[in-house]
N, C-alpha and C positions, 0 to 999 in steps of 0.2 A: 486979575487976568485969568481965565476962563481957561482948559486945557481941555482939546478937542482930543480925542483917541480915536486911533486910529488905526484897528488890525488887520487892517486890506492889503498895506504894501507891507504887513509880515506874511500875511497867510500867501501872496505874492514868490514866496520864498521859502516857503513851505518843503521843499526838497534840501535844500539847503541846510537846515537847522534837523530834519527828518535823518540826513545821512550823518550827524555831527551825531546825532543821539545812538547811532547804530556803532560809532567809532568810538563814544563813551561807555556801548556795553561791550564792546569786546576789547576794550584796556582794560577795565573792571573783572570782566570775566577768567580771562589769563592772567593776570595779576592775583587775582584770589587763589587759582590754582597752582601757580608759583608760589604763592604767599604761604598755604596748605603743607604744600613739601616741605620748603624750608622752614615753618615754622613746627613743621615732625621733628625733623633733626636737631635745631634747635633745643626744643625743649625737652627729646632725649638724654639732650647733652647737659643742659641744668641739671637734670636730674641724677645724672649720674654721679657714682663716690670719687668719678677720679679727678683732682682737679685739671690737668692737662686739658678735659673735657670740659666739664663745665664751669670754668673761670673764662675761655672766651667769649662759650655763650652767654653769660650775663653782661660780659663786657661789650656785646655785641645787640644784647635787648636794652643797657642802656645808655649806648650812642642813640639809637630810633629813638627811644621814648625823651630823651633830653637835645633833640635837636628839632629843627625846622622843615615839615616835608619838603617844602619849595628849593631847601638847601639840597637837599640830594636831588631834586631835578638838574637843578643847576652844573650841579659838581659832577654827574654822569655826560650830561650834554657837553660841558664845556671845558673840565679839567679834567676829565680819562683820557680825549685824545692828547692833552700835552703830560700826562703822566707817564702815561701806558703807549700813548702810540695808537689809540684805539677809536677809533671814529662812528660813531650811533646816529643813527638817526631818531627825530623826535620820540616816534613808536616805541622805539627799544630804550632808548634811554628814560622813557617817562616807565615803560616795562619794569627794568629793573629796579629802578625808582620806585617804584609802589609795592614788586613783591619784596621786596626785602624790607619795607618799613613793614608792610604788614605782614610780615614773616616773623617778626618782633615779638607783631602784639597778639599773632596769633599762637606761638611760643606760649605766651604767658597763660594766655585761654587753656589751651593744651596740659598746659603744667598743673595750672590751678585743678583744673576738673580732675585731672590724675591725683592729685595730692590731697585733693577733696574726701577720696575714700576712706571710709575708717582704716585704721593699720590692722584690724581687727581680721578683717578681710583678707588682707594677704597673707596673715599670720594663721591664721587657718589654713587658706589654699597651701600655704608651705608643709604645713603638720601634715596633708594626706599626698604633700609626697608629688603637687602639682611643680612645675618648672616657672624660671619667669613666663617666658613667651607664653603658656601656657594661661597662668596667672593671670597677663595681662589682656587678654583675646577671649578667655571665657569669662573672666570676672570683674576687671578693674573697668576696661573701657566699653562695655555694655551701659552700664551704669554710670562711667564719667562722661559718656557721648550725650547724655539725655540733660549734663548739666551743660555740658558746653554748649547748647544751642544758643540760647539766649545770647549770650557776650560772645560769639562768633558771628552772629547775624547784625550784631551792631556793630563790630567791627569791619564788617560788611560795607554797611552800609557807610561808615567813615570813610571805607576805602575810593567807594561808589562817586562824594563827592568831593573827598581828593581830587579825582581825575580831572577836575576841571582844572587842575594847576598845570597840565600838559598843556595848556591854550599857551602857557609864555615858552614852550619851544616851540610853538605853530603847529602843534599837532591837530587834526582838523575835527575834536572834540565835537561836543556841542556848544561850549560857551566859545571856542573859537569860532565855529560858524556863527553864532549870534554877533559876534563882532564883526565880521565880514555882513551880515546883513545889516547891521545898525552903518558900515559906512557908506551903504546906499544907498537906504531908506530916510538916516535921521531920525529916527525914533527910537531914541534910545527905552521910555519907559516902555512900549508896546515890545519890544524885540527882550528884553530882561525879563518882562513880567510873564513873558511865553515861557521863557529858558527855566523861571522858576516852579511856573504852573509842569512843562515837562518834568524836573526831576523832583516833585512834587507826587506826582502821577505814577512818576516810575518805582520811587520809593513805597509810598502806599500799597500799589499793587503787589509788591512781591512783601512786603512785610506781610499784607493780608494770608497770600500764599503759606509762608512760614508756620502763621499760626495755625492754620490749617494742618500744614504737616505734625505742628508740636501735635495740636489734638489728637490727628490719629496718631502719634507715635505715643500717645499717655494713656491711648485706648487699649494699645497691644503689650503695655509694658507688666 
């Protein structure tokens, strides 16, 4: 049997699946910026000698890394308000949900590229008598920023499509839009194969961008 395609009653809907893709970059977008903060702090806090500090933070990068993202959607949506008392809606619950997985794994980015430095380097800057903060703003993260790109932009992008798991609190994503348009079109492959060609597209385009940025940032380094 023969399968006719059919992308008239997607492109039909076109607004639809259009406003889903604008509501999966700004879950994405704040979520990486959340993710950013706390995973500074975070991996301050690994790295610090004291343990008070950094025994949570580890114990807190691997709860994220040993559990299921869809679990913390769930568990913000549905068991903060019977814990806490506290009631989210999809947005914010899928919000907290994402930056704090990737507040985890951006921790670890963080840490890595800082710990990446020769101790050469610090031991130097200490001999002429520089301070940490000092240490670490003219010498450490100059040079661990230009390693973190890579494994932050792919951490990125795992973030990017995570988001589609906000679709099971009805958050109105992009793959939740393709579901509201597949139950009134019926065309399930033509409405998926969009959804993939979009974050397809989306991805592509800004990883192009990236490399871009690495190139000039290896031009002025």
């Amino acid at each position: 049997m023969e399968y006719h395609w059919d992308f008239g009653a997607v492109w039909a809907h076109k607004t639809m699946l259009l406003a889903g893709l604008m509501g999966t970059f700004r879950l994405a977008a704040v979520s990486i910026l959340l993710g950013v903060i706390i995973g500074v702090f975070i991996a301050m806090a690994r790295l610090s000698r004291h343990r008070a500090l950094s025994a949570p933070a580890t114990w807190f990068v691997e709860f994220y890394r040993n559990t299921p993202p869809i679990v913390h959607f769930f568990w913000f949506f549905y068991a903060l308000p019977i814990v806490a008392n506290i009631s989210l809606d999809p947005y914010w619950a899928a919000i907290i949900a994402l930056s704090t997985q990737s507040g985890a794994f951006y921790a670890e980015v963080f840490r890595g590229g800082i710990r990446s430095i020769e101790r050469g380097q610090w031991e130097g800057a200490r001999a002429i008598g520089m301070k940490y903060p000092q240490i670490m703003t003219r010498i450490i993260l100059p040079q661990a920023t230009r390693r973190m790109v890579g494994p932050f932009v792919e951490r990125s992008f795992e973030l990017l499509k995570t988001t589609s798991l906000a679709s099971t609190l009805a958050y109105a994503d992009l793959l939740y839009e393709a579901m509201q348009v597949n139950s009134i079109t019926y065309r399930p492959l033509e409405v998926y194969s969009t959804v993939a060609f979009l974050y397809f597209i989306s991805l592509l385009t800004i990883s192009m961008l990236v490399r871009i940025g690495e190139h000039r940032l290896a031009q002025h380094a």
